[in-house]
Structures are given as C-alpha cells and as structure tokens.
C-alpha positions as CSV (number, residue, x, y, z in Angstrom):
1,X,66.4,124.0,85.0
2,X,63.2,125.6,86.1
3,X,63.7,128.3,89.4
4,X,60.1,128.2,91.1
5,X,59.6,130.4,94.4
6,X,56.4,130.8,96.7
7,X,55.6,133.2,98.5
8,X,52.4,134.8,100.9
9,X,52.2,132.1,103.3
10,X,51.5,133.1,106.8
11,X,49.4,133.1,110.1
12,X,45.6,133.6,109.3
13,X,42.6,133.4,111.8
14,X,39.8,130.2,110.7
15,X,37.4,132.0,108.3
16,X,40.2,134.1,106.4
17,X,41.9,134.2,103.2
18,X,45.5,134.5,102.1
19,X,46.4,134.4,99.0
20,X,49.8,132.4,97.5
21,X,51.8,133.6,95.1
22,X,54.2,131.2,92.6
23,X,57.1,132.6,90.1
24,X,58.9,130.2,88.1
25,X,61.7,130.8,85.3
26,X,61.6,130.4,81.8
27,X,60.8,131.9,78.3
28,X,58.0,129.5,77.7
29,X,56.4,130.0,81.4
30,X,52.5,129.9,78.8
31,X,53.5,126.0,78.1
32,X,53.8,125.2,81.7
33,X,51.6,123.0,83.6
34,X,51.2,124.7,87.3
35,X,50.1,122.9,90.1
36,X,49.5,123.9,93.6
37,X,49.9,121.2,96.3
38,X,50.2,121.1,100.2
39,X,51.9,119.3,102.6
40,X,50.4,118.9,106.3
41,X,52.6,117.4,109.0
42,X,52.7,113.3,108.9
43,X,50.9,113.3,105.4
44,X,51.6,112.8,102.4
45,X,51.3,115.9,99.9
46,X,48.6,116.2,98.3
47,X,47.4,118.1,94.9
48,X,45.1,121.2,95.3
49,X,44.7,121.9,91.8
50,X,46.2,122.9,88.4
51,X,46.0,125.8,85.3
52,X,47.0,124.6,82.5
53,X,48.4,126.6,79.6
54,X,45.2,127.9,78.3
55,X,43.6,129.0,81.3
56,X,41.7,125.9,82.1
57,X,42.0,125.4,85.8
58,X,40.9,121.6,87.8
59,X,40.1,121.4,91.7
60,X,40.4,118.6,94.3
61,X,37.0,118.0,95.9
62,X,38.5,119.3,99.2
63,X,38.9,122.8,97.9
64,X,37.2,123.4,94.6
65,X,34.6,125.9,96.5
66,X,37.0,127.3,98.3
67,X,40.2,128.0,96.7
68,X,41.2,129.7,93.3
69,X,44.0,129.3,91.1
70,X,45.0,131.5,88.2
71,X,48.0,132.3,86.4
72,X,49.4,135.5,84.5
73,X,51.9,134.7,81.9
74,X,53.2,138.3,81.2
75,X,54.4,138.2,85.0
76,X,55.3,134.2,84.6
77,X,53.5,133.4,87.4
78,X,50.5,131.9,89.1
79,X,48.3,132.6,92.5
80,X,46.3,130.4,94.7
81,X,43.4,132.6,96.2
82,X,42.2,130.3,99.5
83,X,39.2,131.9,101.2
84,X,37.6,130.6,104.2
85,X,40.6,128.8,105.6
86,X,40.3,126.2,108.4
87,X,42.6,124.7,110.6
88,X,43.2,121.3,108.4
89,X,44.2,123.6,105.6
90,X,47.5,124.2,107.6
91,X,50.1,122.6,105.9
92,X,53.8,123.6,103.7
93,X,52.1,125.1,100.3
94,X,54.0,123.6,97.3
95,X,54.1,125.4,93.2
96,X,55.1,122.9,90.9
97,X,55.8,123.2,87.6
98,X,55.2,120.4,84.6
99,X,56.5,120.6,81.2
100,X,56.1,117.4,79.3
101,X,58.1,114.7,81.6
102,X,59.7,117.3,83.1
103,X,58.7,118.5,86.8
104,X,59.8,121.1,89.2
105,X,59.1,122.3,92.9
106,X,59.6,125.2,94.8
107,X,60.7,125.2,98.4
108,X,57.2,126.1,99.4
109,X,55.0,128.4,102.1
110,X,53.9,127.7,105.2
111,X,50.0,128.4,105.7
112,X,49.3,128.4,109.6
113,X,45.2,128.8,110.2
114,X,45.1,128.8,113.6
115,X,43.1,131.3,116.5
C-alpha cells in the first residue's frame, strides 16, 4: 500500500500562484507514475498532468501554460507550481500515484481562487 498526502492548498486572489505539494510512500518512489488531478464541484475529476519516472512531464491543454509539475525523488515527492490562478481553477486538488496496474490517491487539497 502506497500512503500519498497533499498539501498547500488554500485561498489565493485571481492572478496568483500557490504551489501543491505531494508525498507518497515507498522505496521505489523513482518508478512511480505521479499525476496531479482536480476535482471542481458537480464535475467530474479531471487530469492536470503527469511526471513520469524520468523527468518527462505531459499537460492538459487547460493548464500546460500555466501550471508546472516536477518531482524530487530524494524527498519522494512531487509539486504542482499553478501561476496565474482563476476562479474555474477552484476545485479539490488530487496526487495520484501509478505503478504498473496499480493506482493510488491522496485525500487531496482544496484550491479556493476567489476575490
């Protein structure tokens, strides 16, 4: 079993940046697939983007100029730097970890953008 916790969700003004952080268990944390996904209320979550084990990192239209994700596997963990926030980004902020068929969430963040 895979332990995965968020954390740096918050209140932010439209036009700002927060930056989430994911930390998930496990001696082979450098094999892991991380994604980062959101969940707004009465939608269906939705993927953000993904680092893969090597570094190489993908980006849903909807964010790719505005967010960046990156991981550090001495710390076994993984950040999502979001920049220029607006109010449709608010949503419950999800990390989930892939390792071959295997999948695992955290309890995720809430990101408020909101004057």
């Amino acid at each position: 079993q895979v332990q995965v916790v968020e954390s740096g969700g918050g209140l932010v003004q439209p036009g700002g940046s927060l930056r989430l952080s994911c930390v998930a268990s496990g001696s082979i944390f450098s094999f892991y697939v991380m994604g980062w996904y959101r969940q707004a209320p009465g939608k269906e979550r939705e993927l953000l983007a993904r680092v893969f084990p090597g570094g190489d990192t993908t980006y849903e239209d909807s964010v790719k100029d505005r967010f960046t994700t990156s991981r550090d596997n001495a710390k076994n963990s993984v950040y999502l730097q979001m920049m220029s926030l607006k109010p449709e980004d608010t949503a419950v902020y999800y990390c989930n970890v892939g390792l071959g068929q295997r999948t695992y969430w955290g309890q995720g963040t809430q990101v408020t953008v909101s004057s």
